[in-house]
C-alpha positions, 0 to 999 in steps of 0.5 A: 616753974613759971617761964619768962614770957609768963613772968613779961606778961604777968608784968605787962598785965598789971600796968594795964590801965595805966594812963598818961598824966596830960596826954603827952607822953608823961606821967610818973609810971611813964617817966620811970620807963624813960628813966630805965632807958636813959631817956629824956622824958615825953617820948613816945614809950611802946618799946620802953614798956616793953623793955621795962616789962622784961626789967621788972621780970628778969635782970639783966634783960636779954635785950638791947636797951634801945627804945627806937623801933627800927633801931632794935629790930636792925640789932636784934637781926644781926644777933640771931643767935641770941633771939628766935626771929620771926619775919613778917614773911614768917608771918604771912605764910602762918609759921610763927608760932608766938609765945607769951612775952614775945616782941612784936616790931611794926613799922609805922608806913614804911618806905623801901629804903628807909632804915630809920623809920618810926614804929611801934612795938607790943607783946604778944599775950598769945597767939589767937589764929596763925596771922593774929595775936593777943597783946599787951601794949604801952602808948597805945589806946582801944583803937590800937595807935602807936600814939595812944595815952596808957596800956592797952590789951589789943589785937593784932594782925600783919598789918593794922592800919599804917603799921606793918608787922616787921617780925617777932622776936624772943630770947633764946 
């Protein structure tokens, strides 16, 4: 039997090379993400992808439909019981061991403080050494922006220019 995670990226893999319509956010596939959300259109979309990716696999999706970065990862830290959480700390110590579908979280150059910031999420594919990992992202490009035009397979580490990991995160 195929498991979840496997399912998310059987998804997540398939959009790959979907691009955006102008550049802006926009295009059908793009908008139908947006749509599942309740979102008005022409938003950043990373973690709509993601959301969609675990829609398209399992219904209803076992996480909270929100699609701002920092906002998901505060609920998803006060529900540990619900989700396996790995921390960035986790991560810099090389514990985490990811599995396929899970959710990254990066903050995008956090300041201390600030619970509101503007991130970027994927999904790990796999994980490649103990602090690096395959994913499959929306929003992104071959360089690895949180504000790309389409879905991307990259890499990923802690930190990767002005984002820093801020954990991983699977349903239980």
């Amino acid at each position: 039997m195929i498991g979840l995670g496997d399912r998310v990226i059987f998804v997540a893999k398939n959009l790959v090379g979907l691009r955006e319509a102008t550049g802006h956010n926009d295009g059908p596939w793009i908008d139908q993400m947006l749509d599942y959300l309740g979102l008005p259109h022409h938003l950043s979309w990373c973690l709509a992808f993601v959301l969609y990716c675990y829609h398209v696999a399992v219904n209803p999706i076992p996480f909270p439909k929100i699609a701002r970065c920092s906002l998901f990862w505060e609920q998803i830290q006060q529900n540990e019981w619900k989700y396996k959480v790995y921390t960035a700390e986790d991560a810099a110590w090389g514990i985490v061991k990811a599995e396929a579908g899970d959710v990254m979280i990066f903050a995008h150059s956090p300041t201390p403080g600030n619970k509101n910031w503007n991130g970027h999420a994927a999904l790990v594919v796999k994980q490649i050494t103990p602090r690096r990992w395959g994913t499959v992202e929306g929003n992104s490009n071959v360089k690895g922006s949180r504000e790309g035009d389409g879905v991307y397979l990259n890499e990923r580490g802690i930190k990767n220019g002005t984002l820093l990991l801020e954990g991983i995160v699977r349903p239980r």
